[in-house]
N, C-alpha and C positions, 0 to 999 in steps of 0.2 A: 198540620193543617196549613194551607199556603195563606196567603194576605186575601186574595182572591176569593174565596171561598168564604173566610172567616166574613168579610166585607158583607157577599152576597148573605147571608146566614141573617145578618144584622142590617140590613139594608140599607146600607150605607156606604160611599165610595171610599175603594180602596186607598185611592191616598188619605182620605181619613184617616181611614185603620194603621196604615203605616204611620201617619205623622204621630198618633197615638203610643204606637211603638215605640217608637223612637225621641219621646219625652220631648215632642216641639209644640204637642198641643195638649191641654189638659183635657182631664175626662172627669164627668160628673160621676159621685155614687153608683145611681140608679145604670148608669151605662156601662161603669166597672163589672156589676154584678153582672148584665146582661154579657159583655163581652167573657168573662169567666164561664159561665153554661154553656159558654160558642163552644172554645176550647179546650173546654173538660175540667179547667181548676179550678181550687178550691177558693169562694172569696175571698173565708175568712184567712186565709193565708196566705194571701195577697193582700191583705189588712195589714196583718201582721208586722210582714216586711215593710210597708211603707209606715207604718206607727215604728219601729226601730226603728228606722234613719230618721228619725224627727224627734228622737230621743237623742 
């Protein structure tokens, strides 16, 4: 799914969505999750992973 698209999906601009990607901006919970249902993954496994790097 392009930057673009994901963006639009969530209406939000895309350099958001990139800065997002690219760990220059943080994101809240509630937007994690939304951003996850854009792209098809799973939250809790993107939980996951950031609860292990903070172990």
């Amino acid at each position: 799914m392009s930057l673009r698209a994901v963006s639009e999906e969530l209406g939000r601009h895309h350099s958001v969505i990139g800065k997002m990607e690219q760990d220059r901006r943080k994101i809240e919970l509630l937007e994690f999750v939304e951003y996850c249902r854009v792209i098809g993954a799973d939250p809790h496994e993107g939980l996951d992973v950031m609860l292990s790097k903070i172990r």
